[in-house]
PDBQT receptor file of N, H, CA, C and O in Angstrom, charges set to zero:
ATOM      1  N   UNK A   1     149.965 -87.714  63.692  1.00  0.00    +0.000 N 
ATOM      2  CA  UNK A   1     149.392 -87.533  65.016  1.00  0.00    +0.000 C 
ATOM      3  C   UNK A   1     150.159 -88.379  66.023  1.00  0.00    +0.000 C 
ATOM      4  O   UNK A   1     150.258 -89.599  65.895  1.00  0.00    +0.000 OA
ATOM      5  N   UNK A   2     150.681 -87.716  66.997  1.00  0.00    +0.000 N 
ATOM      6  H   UNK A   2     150.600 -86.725  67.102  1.00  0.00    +0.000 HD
ATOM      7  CA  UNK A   2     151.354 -88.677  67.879  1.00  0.00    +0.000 C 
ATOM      8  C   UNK A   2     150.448 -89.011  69.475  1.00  0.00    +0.000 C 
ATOM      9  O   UNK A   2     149.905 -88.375  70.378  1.00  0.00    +0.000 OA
ATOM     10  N   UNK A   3     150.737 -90.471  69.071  1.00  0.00    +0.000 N 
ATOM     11  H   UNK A   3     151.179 -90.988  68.337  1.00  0.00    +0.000 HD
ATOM     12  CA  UNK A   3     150.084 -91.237  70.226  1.00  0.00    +0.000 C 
ATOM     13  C   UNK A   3     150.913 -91.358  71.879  1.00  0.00    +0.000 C 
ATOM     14  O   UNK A   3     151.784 -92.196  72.114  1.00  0.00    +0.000 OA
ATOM     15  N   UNK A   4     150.465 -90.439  72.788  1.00  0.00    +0.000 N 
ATOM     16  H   UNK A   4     149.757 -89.758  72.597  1.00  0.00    +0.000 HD
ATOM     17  CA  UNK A   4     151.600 -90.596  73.488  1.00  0.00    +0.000 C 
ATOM     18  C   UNK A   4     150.770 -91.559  74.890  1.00  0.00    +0.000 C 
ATOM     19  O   UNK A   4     149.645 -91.230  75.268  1.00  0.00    +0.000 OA
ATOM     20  N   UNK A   5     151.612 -92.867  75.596  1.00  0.00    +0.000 N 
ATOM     21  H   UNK A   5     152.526 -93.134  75.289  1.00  0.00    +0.000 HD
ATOM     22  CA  UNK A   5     151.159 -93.038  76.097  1.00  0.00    +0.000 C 
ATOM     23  C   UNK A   5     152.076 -93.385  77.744  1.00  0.00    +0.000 C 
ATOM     24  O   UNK A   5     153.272 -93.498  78.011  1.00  0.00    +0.000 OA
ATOM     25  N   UNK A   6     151.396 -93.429  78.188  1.00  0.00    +0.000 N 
ATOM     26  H   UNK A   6     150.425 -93.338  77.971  1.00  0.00    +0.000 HD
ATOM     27  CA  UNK A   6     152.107 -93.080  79.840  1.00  0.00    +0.000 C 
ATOM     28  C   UNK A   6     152.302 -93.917  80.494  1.00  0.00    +0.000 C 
ATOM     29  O   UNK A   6     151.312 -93.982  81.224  1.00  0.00    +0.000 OA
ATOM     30  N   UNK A   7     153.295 -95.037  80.874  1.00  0.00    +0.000 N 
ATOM     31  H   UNK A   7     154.099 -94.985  80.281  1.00  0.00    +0.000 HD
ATOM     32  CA  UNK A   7     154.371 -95.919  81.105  1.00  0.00    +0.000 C 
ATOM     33  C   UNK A   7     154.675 -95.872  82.631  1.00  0.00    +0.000 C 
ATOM     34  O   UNK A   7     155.195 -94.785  82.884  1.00  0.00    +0.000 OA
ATOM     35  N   UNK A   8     154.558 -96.570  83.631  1.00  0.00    +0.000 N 
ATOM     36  H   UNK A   8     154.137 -97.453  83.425  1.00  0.00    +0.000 HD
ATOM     37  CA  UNK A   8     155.173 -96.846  84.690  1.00  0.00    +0.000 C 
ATOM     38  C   UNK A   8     156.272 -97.415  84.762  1.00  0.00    +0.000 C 
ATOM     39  O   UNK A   8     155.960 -98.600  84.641  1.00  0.00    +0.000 OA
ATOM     40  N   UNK A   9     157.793 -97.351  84.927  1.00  0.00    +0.000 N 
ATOM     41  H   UNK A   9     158.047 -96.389  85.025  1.00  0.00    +0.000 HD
ATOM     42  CA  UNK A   9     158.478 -98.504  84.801  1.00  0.00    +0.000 C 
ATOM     43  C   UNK A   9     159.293 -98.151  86.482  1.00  0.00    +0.000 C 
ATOM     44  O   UNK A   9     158.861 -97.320  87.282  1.00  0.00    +0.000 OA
ATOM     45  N   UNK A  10     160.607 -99.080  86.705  1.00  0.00    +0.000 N 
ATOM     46  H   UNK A  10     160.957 -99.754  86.056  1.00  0.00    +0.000 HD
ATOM     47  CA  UNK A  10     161.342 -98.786  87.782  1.00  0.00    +0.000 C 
ATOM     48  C   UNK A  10     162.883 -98.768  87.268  1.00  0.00    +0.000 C 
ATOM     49  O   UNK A  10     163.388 -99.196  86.230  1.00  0.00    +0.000 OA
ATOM     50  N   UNK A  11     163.269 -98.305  88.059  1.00  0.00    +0.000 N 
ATOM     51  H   UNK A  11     162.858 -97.958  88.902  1.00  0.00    +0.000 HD
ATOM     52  CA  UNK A  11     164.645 -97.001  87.806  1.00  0.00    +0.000 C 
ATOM     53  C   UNK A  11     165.829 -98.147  87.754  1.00  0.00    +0.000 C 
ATOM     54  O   UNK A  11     165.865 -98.676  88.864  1.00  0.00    +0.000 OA
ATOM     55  N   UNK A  12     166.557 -98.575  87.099  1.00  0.00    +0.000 N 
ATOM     56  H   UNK A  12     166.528 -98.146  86.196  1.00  0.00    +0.000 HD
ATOM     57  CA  UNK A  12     167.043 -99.626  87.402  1.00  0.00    +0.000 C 
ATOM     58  C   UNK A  12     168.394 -99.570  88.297  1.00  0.00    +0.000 C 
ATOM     59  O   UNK A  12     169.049-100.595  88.488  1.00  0.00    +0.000 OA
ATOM     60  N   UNK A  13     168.868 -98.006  88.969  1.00  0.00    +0.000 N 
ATOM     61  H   UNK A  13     168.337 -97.173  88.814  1.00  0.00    +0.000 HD
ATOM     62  CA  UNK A  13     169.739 -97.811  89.837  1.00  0.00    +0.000 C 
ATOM     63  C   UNK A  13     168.964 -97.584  91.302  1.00  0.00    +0.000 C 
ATOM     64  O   UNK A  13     169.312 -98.316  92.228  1.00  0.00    +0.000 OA
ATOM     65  N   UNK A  14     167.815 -96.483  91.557  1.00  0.00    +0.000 N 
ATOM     66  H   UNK A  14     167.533 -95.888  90.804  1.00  0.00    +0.000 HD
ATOM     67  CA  UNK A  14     167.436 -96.771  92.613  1.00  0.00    +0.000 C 
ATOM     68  C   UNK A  14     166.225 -97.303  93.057  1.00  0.00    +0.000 C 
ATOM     69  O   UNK A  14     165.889 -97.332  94.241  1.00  0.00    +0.000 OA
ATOM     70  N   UNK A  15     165.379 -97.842  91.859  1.00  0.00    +0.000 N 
ATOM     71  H   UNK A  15     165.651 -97.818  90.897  1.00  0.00    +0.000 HD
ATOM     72  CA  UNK A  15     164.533 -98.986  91.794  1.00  0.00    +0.000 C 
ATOM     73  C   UNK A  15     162.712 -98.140  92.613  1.00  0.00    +0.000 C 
ATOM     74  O   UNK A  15     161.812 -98.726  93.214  1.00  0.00    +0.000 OA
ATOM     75  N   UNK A  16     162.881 -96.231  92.147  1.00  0.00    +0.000 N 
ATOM     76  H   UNK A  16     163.612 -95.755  91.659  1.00  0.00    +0.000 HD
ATOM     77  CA  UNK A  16     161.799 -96.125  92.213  1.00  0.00    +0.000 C 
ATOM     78  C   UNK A  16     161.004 -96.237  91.701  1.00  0.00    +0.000 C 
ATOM     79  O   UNK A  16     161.344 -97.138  90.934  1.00  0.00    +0.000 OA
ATOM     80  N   UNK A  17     159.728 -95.922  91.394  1.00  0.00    +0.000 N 
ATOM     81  H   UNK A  17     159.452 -95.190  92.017  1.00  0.00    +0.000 HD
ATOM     82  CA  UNK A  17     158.773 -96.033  90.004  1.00  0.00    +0.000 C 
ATOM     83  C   UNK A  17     158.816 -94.543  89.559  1.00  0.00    +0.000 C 
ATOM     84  O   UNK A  17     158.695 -93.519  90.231  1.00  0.00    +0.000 OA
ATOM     85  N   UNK A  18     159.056 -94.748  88.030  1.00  0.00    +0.000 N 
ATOM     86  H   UNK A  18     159.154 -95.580  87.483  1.00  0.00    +0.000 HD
ATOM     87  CA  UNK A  18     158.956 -93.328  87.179  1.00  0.00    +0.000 C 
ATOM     88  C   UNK A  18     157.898 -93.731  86.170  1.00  0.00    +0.000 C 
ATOM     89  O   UNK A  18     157.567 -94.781  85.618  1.00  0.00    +0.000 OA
ATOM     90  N   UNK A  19     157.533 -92.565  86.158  1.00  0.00    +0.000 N 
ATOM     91  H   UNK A  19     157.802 -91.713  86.606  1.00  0.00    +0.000 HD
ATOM     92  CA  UNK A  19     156.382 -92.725  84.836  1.00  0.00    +0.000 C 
ATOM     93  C   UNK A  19     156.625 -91.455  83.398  1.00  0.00    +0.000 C 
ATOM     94  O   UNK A  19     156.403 -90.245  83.355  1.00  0.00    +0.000 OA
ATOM     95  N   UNK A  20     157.124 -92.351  82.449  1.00  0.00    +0.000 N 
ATOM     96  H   UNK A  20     157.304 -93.334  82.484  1.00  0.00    +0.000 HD
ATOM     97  CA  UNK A  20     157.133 -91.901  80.824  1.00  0.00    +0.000 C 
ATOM     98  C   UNK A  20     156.158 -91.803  80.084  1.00  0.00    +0.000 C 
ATOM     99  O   UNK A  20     155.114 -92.454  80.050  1.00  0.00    +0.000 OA
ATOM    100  N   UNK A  21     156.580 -90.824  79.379  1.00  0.00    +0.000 N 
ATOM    101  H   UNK A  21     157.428 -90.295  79.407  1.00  0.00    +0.000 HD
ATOM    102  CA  UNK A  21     155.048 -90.747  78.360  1.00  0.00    +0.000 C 
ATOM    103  C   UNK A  21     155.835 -91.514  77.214  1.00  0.00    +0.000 C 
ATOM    104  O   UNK A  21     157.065 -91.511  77.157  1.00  0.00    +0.000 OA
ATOM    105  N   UNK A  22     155.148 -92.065  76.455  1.00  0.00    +0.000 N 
ATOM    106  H   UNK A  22     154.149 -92.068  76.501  1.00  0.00    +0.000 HD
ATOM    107  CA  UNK A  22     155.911 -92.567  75.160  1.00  0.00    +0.000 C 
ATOM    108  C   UNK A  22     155.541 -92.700  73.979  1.00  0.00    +0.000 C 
ATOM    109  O   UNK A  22     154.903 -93.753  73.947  1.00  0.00    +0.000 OA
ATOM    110  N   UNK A  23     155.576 -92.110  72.683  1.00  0.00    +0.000 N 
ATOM    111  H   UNK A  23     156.094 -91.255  72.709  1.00  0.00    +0.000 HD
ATOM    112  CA  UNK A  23     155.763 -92.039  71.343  1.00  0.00    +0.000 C 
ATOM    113  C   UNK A  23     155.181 -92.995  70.538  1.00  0.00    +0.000 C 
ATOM    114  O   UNK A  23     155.659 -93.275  69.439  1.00  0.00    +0.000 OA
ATOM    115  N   UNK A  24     153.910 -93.673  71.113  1.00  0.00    +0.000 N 
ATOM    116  H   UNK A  24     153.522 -93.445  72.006  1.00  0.00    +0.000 HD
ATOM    117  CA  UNK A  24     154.034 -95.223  70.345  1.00  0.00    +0.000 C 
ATOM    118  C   UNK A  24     153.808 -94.940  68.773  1.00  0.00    +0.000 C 
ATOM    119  O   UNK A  24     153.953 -95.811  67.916  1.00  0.00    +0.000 OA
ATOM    120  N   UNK A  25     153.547 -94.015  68.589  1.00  0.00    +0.000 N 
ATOM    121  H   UNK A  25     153.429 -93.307  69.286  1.00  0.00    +0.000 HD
ATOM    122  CA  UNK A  25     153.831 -93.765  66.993  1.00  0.00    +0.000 C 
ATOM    123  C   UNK A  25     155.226 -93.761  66.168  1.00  0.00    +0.000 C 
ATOM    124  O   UNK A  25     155.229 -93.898  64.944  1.00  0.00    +0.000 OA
ATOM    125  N   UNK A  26     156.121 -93.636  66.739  1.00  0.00    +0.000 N 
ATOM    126  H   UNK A  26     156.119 -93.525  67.733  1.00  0.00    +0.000 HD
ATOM    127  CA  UNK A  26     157.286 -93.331  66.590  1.00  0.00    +0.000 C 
ATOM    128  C   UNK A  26     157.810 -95.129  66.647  1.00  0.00    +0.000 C 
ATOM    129  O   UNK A  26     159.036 -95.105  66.753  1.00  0.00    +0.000 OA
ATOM    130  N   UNK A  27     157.277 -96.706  66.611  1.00  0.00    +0.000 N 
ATOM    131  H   UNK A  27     156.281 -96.726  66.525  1.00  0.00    +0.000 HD
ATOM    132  CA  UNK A  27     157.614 -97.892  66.756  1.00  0.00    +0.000 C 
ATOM    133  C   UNK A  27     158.392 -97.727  68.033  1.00  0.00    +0.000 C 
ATOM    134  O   UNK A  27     158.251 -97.037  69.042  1.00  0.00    +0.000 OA
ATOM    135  N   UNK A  28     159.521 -98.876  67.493  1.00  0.00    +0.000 N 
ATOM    136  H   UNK A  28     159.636 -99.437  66.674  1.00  0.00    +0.000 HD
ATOM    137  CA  UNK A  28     160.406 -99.442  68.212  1.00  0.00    +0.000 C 
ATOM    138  C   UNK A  28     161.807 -98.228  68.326  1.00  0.00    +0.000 C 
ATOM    139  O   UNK A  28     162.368 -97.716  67.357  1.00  0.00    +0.000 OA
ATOM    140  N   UNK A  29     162.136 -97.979  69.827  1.00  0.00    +0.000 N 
ATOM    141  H   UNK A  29     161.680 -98.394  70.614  1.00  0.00    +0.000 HD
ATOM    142  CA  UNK A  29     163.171 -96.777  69.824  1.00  0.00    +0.000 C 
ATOM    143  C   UNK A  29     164.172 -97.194  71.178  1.00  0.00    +0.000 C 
ATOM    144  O   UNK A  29     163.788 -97.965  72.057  1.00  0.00    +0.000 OA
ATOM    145  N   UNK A  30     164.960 -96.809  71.172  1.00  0.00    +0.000 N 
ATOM    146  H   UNK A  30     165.273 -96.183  70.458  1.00  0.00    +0.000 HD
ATOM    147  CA  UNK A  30     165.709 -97.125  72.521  1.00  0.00    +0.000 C 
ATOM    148  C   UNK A  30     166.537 -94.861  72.689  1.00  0.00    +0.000 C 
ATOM    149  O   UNK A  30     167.113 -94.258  71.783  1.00  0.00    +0.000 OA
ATOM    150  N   UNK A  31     166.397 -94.619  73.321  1.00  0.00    +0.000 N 
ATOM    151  H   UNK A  31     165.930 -95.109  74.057  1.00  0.00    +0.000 HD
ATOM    152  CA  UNK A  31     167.173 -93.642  74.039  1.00  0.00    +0.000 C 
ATOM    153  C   UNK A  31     167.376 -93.305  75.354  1.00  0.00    +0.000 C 
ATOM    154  O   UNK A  31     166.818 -94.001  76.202  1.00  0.00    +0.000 OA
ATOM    155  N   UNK A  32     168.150 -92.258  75.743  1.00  0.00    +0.000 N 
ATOM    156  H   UNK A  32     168.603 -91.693  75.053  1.00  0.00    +0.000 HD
ATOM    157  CA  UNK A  32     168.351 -91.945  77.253  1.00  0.00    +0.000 C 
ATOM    158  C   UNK A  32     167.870 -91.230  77.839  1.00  0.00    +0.000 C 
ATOM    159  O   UNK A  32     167.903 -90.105  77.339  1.00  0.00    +0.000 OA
ATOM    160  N   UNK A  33     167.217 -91.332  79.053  1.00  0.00    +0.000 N 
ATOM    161  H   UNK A  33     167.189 -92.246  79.459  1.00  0.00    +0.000 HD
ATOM    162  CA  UNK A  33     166.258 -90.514  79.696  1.00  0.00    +0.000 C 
ATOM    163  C   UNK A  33     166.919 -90.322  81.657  1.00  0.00    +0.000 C 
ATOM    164  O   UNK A  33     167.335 -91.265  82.329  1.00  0.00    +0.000 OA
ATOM    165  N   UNK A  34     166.830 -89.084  82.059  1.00  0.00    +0.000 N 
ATOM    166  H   UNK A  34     166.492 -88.317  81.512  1.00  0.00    +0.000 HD
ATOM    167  CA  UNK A  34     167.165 -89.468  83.260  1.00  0.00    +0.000 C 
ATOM    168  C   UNK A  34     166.539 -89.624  84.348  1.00  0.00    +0.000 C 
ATOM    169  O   UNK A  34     165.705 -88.719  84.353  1.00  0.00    +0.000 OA
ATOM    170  N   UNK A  35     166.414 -90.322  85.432  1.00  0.00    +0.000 N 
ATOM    171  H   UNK A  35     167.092 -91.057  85.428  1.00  0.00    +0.000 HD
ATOM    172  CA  UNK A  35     165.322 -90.877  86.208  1.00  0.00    +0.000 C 
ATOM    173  C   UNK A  35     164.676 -89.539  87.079  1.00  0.00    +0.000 C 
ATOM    174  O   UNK A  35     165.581 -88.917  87.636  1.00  0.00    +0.000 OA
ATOM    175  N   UNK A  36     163.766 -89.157  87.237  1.00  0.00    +0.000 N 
ATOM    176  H   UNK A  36     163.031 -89.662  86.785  1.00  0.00    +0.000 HD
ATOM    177  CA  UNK A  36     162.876 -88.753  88.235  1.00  0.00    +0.000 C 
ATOM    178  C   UNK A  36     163.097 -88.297  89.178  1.00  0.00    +0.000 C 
ATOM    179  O   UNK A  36     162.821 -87.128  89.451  1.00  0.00    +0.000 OA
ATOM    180  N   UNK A  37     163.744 -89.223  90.049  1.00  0.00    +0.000 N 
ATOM    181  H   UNK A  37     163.968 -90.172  89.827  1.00  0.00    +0.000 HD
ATOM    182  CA  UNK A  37     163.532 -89.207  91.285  1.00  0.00    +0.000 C 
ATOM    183  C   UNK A  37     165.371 -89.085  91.271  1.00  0.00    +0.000 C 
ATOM    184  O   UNK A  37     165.907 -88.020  91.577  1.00  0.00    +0.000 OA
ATOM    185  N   UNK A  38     166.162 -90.271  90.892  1.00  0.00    +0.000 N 
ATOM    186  H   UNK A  38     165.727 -91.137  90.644  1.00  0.00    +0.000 HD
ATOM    187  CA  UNK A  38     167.451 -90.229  91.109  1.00  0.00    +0.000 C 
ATOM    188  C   UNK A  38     168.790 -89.348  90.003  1.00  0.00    +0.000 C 
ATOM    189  O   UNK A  38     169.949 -89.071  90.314  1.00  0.00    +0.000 OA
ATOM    190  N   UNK A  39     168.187 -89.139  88.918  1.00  0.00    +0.000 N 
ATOM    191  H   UNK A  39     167.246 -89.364  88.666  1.00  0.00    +0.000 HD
ATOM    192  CA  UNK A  39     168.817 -88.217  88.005  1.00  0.00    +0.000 C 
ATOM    193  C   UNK A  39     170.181 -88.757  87.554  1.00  0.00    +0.000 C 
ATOM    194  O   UNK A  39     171.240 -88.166  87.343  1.00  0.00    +0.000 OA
ATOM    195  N   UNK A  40     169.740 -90.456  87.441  1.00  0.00    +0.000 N 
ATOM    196  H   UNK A  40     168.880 -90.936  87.613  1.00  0.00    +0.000 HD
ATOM    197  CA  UNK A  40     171.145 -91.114  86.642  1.00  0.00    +0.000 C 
ATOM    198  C   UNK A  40     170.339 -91.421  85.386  1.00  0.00    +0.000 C 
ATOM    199  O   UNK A  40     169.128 -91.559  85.211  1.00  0.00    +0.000 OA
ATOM    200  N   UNK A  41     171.252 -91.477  84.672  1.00  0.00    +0.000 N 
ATOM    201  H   UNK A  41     172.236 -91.365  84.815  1.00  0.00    +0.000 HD
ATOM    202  CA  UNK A  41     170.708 -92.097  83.029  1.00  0.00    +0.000 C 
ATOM    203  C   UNK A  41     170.505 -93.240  82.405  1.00  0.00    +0.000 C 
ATOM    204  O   UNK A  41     171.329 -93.885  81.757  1.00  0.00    +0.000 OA
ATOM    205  N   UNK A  42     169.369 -93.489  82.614  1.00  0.00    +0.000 N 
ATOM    206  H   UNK A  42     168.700 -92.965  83.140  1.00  0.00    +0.000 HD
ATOM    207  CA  UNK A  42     168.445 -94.412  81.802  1.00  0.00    +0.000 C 
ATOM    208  C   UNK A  42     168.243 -94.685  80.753  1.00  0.00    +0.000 C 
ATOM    209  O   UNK A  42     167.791 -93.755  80.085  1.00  0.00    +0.000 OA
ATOM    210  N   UNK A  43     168.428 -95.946  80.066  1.00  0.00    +0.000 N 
ATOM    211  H   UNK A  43     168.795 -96.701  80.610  1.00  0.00    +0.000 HD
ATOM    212  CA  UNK A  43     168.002 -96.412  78.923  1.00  0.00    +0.000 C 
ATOM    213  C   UNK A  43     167.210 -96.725  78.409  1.00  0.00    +0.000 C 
ATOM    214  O   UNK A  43     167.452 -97.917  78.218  1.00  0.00    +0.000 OA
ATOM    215  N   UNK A  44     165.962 -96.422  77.814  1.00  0.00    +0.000 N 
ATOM    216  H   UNK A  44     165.766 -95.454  77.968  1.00  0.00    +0.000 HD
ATOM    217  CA  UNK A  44     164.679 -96.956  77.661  1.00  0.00    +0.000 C 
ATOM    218  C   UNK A  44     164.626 -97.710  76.151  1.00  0.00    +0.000 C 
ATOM    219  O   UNK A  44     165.072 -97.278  75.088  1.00  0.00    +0.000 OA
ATOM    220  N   UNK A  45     164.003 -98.849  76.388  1.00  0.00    +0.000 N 
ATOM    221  H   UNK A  45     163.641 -99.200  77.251  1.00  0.00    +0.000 HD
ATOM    222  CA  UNK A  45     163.889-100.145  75.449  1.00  0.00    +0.000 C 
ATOM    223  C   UNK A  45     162.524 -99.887  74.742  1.00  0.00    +0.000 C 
ATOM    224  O   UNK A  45     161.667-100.137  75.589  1.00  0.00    +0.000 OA
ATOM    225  N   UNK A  46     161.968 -99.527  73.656  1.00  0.00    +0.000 N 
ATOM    226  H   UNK A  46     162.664 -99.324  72.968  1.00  0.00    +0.000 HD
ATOM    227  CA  UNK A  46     160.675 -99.195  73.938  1.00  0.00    +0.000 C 
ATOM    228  C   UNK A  46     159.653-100.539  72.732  1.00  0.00    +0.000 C 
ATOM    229  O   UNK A  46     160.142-100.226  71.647  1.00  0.00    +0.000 OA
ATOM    230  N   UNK A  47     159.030-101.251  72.538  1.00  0.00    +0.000 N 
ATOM    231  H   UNK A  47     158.632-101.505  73.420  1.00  0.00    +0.000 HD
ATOM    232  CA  UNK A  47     158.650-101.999  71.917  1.00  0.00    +0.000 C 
ATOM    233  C   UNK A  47     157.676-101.990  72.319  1.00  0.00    +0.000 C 
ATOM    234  O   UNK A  47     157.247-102.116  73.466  1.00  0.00    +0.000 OA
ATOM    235  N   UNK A  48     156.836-101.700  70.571  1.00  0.00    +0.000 N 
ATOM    236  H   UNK A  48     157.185-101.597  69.639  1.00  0.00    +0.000 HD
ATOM    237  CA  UNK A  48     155.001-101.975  70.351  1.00  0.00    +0.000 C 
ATOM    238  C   UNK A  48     154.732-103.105  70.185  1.00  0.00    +0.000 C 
ATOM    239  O   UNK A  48     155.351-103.790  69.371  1.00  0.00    +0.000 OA
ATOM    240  N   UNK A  49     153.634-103.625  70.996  1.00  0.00    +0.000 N 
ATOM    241  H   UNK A  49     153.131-103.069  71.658  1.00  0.00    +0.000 HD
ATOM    242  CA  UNK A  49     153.099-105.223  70.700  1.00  0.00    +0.000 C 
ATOM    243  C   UNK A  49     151.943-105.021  69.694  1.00  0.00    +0.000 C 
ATOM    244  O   UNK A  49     151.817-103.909  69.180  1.00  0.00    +0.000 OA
ATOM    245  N   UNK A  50     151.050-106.069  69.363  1.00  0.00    +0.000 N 
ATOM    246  H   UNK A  50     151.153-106.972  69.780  1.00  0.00    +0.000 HD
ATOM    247  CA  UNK A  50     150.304-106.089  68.265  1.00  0.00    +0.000 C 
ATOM    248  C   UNK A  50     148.793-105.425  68.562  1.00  0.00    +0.000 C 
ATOM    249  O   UNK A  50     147.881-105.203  67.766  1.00  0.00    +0.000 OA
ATOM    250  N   UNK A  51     148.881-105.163  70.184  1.00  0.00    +0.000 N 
ATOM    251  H   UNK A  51     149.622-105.344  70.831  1.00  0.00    +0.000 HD
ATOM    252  CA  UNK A  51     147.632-104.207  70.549  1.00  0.00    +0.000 C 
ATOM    253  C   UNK A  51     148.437-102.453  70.142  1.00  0.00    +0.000 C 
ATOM    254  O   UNK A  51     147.821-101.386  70.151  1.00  0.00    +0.000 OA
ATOM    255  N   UNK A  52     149.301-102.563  69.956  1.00  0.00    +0.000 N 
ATOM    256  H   UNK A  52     149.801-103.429  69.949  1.00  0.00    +0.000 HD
ATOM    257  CA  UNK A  52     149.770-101.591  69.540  1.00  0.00    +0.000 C 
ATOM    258  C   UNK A  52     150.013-100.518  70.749  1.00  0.00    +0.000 C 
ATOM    259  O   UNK A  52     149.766 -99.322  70.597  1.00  0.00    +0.000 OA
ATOM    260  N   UNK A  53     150.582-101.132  72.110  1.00  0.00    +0.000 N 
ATOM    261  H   UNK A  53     150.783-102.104  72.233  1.00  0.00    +0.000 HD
ATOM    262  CA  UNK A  53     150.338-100.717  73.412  1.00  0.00    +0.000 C 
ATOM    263  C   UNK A  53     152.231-100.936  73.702  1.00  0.00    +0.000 C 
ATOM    264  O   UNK A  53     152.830-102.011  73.675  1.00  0.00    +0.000 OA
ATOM    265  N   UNK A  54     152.856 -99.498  73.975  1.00  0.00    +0.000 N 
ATOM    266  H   UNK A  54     152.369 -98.624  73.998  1.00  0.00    +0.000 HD
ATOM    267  CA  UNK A  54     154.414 -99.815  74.394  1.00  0.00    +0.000 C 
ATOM    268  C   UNK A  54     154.722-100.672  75.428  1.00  0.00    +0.000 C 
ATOM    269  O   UNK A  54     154.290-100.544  76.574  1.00  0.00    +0.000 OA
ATOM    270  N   UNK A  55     155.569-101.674  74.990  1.00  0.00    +0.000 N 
ATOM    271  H   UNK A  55     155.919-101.778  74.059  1.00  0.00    +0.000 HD
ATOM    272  CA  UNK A  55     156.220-102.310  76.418  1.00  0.00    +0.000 C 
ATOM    273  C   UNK A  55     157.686-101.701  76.592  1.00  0.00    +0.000 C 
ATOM    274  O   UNK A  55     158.487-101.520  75.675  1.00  0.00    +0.000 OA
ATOM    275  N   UNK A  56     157.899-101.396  78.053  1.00  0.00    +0.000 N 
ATOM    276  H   UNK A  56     157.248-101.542  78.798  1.00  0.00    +0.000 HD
ATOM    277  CA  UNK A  56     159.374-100.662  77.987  1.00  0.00    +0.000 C 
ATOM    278  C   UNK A  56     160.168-101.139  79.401  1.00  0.00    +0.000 C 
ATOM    279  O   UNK A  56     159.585-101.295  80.473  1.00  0.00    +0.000 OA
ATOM    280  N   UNK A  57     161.418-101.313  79.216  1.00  0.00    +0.000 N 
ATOM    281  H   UNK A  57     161.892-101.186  78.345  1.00  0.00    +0.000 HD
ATOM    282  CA  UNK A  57     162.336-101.703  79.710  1.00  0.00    +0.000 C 
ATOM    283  C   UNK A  57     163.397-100.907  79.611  1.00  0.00    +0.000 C 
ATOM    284  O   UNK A  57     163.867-100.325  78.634  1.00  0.00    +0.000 OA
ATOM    285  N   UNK A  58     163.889-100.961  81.283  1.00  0.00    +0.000 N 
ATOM    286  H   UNK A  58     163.507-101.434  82.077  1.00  0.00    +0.000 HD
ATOM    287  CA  UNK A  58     164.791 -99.639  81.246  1.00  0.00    +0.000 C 
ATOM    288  C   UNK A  58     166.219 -99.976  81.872  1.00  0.00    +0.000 C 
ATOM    289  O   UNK A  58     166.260-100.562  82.953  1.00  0.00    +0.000 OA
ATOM    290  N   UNK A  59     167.202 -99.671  81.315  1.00  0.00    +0.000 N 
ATOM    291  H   UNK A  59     167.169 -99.195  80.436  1.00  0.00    +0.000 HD
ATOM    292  CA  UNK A  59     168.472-100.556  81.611  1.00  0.00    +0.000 C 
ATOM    293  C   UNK A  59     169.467 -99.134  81.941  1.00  0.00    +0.000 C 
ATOM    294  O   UNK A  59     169.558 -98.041  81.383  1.00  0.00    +0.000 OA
ATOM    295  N   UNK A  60     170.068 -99.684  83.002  1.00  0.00    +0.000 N 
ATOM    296  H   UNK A  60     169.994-100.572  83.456  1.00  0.00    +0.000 HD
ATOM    297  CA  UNK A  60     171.666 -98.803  83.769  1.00  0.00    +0.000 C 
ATOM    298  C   UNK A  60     172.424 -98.609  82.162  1.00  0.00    +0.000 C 
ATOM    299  O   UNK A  60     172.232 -99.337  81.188  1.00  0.00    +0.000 OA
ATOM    300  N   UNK A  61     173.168 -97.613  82.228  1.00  0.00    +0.000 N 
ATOM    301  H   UNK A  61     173.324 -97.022  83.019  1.00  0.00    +0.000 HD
ATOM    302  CA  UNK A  61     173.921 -97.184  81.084  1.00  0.00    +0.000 C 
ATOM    303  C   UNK A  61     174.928 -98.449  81.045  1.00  0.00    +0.000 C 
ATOM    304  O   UNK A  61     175.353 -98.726  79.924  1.00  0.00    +0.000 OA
ATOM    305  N   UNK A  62     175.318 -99.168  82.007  1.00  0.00    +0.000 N 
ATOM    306  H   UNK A  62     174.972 -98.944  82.918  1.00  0.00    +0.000 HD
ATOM    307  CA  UNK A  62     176.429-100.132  82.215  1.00  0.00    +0.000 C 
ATOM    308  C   UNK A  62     176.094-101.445  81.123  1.00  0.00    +0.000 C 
ATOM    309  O   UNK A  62     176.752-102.001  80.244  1.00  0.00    +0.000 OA
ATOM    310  N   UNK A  63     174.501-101.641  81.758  1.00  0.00    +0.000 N 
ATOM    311  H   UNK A  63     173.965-101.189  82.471  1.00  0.00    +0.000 HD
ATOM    312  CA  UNK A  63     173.940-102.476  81.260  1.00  0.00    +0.000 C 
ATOM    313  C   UNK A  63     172.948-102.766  80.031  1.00  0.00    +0.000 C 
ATOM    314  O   UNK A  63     172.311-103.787  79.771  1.00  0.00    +0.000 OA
ATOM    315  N   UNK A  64     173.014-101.703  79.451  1.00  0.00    +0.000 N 
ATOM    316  H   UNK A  64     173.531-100.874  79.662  1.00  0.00    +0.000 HD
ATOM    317  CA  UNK A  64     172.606-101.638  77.764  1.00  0.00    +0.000 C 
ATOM    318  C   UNK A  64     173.174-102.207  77.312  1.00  0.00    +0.000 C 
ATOM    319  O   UNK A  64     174.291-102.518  77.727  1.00  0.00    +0.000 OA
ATOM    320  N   UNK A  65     172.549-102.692  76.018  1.00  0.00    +0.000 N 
ATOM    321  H   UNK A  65     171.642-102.439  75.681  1.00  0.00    +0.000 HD
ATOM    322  CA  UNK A  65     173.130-103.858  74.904  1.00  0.00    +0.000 C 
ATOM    323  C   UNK A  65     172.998-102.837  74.008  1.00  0.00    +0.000 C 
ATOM    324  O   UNK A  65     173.290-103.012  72.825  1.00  0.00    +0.000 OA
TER     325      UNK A  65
C-alpha cells in the first residue's frame, strides 16, 4: 500500500513553492523532478524520520551530492 504524502518545498533555482506528493513507503530515495512553476530539474532528497513523516530537500542539478 503506498503512503503518499504531500510536501511543500522551494525550487532551489527560482525559489517558488512546489508541492510533491511523496512515496513514504518507498524509504529513503533521491530522484529528479522538474519544478512547477520554472521547469528546471530538481533533485529531491527524500528522508523518513521516526514519525515516519518525509523530510525533503531539493537541490539545483549543479548542486547535488
Amino acid at each position: 500500500m503506498n503512503a503518499l504524502e504531500s510536501v511543500v518545498a522551494r525550487c532551489p533555482y527560482c525559489g517558488e513553492r512546489v508541492e510533491l506528493l511523496i512515496d513514504s513507503s518507498e524509504g529513503e530515495q533521491q530522484y529528479t523532478e522538474d519544478c512547477q512553476v520554472c521547469c528546471q530539474p530538481m533533485v529531491v532528497s527524500v528522508a523518513i524520520g521516526d514519525d515516519d513523516l518525509p523530510s525533503v530537500q531539493l537541490f539545483s542539478e549543479n548542486d547535488a551530492f
